[in-house]
C-alpha positions in Angstrom: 28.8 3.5 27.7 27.6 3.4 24.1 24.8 4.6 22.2 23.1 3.4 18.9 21.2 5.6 17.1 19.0 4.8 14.7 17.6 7.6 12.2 15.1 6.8 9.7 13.0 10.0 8.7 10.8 11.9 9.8 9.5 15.8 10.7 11.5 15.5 13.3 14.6 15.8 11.3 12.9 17.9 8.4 13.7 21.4 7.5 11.9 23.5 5.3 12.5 23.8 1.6 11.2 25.1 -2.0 8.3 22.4 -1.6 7.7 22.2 1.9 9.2 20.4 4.8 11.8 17.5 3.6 14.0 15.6 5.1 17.9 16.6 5.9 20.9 14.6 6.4 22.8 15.6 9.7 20.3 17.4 11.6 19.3 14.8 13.7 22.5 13.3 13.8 24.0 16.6 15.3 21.1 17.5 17.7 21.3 14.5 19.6 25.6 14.2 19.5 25.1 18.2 21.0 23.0 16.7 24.1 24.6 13.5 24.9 26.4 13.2 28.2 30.3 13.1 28.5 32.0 9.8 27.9 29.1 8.4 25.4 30.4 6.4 22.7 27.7 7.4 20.0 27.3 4.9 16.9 24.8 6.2 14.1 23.2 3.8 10.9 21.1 6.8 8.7 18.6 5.4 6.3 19.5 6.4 3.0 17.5 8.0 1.4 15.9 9.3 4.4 12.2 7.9 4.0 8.7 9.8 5.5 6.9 7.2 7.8 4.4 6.8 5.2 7.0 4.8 3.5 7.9 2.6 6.3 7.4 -0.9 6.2 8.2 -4.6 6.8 11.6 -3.9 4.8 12.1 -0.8 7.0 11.4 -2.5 10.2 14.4 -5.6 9.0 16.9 -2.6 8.2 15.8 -1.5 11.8 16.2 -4.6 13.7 19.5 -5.6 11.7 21.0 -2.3 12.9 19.6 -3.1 16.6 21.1 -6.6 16.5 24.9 -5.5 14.6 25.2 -3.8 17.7 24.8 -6.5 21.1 23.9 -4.8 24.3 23.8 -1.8 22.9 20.9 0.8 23.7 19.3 2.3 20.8 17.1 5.3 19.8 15.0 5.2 16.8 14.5 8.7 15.1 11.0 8.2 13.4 7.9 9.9 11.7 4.6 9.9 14.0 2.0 8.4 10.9 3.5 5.2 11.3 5.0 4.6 14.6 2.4 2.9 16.3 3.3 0.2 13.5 6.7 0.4 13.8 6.5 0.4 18.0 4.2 -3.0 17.7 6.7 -4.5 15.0 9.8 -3.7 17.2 8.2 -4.9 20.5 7.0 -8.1 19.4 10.3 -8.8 16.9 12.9 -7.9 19.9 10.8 -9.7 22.5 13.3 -11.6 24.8 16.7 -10.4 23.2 17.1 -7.9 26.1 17.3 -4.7 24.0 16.4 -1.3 25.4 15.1 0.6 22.2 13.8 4.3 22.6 11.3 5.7 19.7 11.4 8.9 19.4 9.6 11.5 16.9 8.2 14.9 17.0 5.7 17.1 15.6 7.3 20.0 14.6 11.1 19.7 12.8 14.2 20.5 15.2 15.2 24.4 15.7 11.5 25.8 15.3 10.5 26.2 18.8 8.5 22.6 19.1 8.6 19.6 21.0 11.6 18.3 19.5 14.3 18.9 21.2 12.3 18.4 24.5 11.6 14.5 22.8 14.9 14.0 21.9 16.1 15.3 25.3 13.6 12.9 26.8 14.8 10.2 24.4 18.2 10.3 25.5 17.6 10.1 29.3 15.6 7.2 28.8 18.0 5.2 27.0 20.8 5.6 29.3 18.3 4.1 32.3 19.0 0.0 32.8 15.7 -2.3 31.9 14.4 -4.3 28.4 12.0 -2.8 26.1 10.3 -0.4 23.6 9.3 2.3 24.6 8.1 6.0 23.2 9.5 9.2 24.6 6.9 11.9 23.3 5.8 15.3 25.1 7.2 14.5 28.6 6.0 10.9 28.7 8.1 7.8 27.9 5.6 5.3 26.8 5.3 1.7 26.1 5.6 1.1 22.4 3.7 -2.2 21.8 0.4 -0.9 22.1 0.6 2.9 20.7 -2.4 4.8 19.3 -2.4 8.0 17.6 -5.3 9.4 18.5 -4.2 13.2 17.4 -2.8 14.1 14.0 -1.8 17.5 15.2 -1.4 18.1 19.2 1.8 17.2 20.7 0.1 15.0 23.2 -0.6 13.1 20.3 0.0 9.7 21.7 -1.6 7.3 23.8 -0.4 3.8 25.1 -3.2 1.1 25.1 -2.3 -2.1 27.8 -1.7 -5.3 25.6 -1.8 -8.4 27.0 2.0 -10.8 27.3 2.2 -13.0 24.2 4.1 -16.0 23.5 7.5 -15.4 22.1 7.2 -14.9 18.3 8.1 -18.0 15.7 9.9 -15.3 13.2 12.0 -12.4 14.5 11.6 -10.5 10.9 9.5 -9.6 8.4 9.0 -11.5 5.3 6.8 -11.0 2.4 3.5 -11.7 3.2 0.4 -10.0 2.0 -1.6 -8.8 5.2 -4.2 -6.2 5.8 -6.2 -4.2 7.9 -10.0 -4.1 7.1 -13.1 -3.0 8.8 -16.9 -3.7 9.1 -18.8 -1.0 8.3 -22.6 -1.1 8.4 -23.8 -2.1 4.9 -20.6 -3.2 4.1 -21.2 -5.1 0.6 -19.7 -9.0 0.7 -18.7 -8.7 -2.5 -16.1 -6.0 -1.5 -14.9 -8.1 1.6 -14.5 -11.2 -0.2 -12.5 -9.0 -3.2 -10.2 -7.8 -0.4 -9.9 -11.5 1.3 -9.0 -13.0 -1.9 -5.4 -10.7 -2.7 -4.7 -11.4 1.0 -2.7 -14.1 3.4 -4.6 -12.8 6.4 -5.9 -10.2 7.7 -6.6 -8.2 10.9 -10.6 -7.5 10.9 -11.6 -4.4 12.8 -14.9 -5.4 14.4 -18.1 -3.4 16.5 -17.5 -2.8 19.8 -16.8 -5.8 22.3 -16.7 -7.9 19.8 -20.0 -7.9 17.3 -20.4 -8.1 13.6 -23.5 -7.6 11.0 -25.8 -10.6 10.6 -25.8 -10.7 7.0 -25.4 -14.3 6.3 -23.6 -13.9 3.1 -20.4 -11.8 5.2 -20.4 -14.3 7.6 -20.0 -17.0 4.9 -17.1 -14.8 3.3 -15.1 -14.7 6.7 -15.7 -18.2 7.3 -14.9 -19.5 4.3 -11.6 -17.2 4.0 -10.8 -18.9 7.6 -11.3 -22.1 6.2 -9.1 -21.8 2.9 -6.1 -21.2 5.6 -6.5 -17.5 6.0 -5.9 -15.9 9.2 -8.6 -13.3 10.2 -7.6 -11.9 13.5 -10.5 -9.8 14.8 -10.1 -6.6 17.2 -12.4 -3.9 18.4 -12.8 -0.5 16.5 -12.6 1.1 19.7 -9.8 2.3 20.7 -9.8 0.9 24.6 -11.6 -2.0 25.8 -11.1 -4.5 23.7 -13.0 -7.7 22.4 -15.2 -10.4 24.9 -16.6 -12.3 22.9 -19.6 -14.4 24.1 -21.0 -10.6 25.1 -23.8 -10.2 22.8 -25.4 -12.4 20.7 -24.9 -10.4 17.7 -21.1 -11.4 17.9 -22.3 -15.4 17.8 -22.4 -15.1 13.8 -18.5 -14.0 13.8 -17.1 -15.9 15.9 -19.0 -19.4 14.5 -16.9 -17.8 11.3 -13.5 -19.1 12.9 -12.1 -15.4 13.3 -9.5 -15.1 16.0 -9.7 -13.1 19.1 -7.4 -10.5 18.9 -8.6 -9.5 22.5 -6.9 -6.3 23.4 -4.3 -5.6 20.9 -4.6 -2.4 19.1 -4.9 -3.3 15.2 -1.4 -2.4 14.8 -0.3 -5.0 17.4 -2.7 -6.9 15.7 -1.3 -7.2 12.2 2.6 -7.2 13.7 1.4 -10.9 15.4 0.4 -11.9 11.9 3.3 -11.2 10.9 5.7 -13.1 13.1 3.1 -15.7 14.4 
């Protein structure tokens, strides 16, 4: 059997140094050759330089899925940073959708060799990749997770990841990512829609965090900024600012406003999933 793994960055392959924790070539790389089973044919691509998940993006995620693909049949685990791989599990998911792939994120809190979760992750990691069955999924503090609807909901506990239920899409018209100027932005009360309309205009589309099940401030001159954004061509795709639940619109009548606008119902897709389906869709 063969293994592909993928390593990008990262604290979980960081060790400390005369600024503070920084990545280090090899660490990873020998942590998880240490633990594989007998007779595992181990194939490694190592972003260099070695990038902190704050840097990742839609470059990152090609250089990711071009590694994934270089290598048919082959299950993979993805060494990443935690601040971004909710992005990176939505962009993976929804990119691979179909091909067959078994891809295995895996990340950690605290850096390999000082007593954290770590190794346990990486342990985790491993067993799940070797298991038969399609998909990306998350192995983080003793739970292997679906990837296409991750939420970090802690920025320091180990259980620092939750999996929200997102609803089967149609296959994707693009399987990467090109260069296309997309967003997250959120309604805030007294949100000025000067500064909304300033954002829309440097913008392709964007993914519109919105109240609750799906409601929006009456102010007549945001409403006319959405709907006149939707109507130059711009995708809006709206979802809920909570982080479970998602958006029914048709609920309240303080939603009527935004969805007369044209916005689209992003339902239960996290905002991460969100903006991945701009993306490829």
């Amino acid at each position: 059997m063969q293994l592909l793994l993928i390593h990008t960055g990262g604290t979980i392959g960081m060790a400390p140094g005369p600024d503070g924790l920084a990545p280090v070539k090899g660490l990873v790389e020998k942590a998880l050759a240490e633990r594989l089973p007998a007779g595992i044919a181990l194939h490694t691509h190592v972003f260099d330089p070695l990038i902190d998940s704050a840097d990742m993006g839609p470059d990152g995620w090609n250089a990711i899925l071009s590694a994934i693909r270089a290598y048919p049949d082959v299950p993979a685990i993805v060494t990443h940073g935690t601040d971004t791989m909710a992005f990176t599990g939505a962009a993976l998911s929804q990119a691979l959708a179909g091909e067959g792939r078994r891809v295995i994120l895996c990340g950690s809190m605290t850096p390999l060799d000082m007593g954290g979760d770590a190794e346990g992750n990486l342990a985790l990691a491993i067993e799940a990749a070797m298991k038969t069955g399609e998909g990306v999924h998350l192995a983080f503090a003793g739970s292997l997770l679906p990837a296409d609807g991750l939420v970090k909901h802690h920025s320091h506990a180990a259980l620092s990841f939750r999996s929200q239920p997102q609803l089967k899409q149609p296959t994707p018209s693009r399987r990467s990512f090109s260069a296309r100027r997309l967003a997250i932005l959120t309604l805030s009360p007294g949100l000025p829609a000067e500064a909304l309309e300033a954002s829309l205009a440097t913008l392709d589309g964007a993914v519109l965090r919105v109240f609750g099940a799906g409601t929006a401030p009456s102010d007549q001159a945001i409403l006319n900024v959405l709907a006149e954004a939707v109507a130059a061509g711009k995708r809006i795709r709206a979802v809920s600012q909570c982080e479970a639940g998602g958006l029914t619109p048709g609920t309240y009548a303080a939603g009527a406003g935004l969805w007369a606008t044209g916005v689209e119902n992003g339902g239960l897709e996290t905002p991460e999933a969100a903006l991945i389906r701009l993306w490829l869709n």
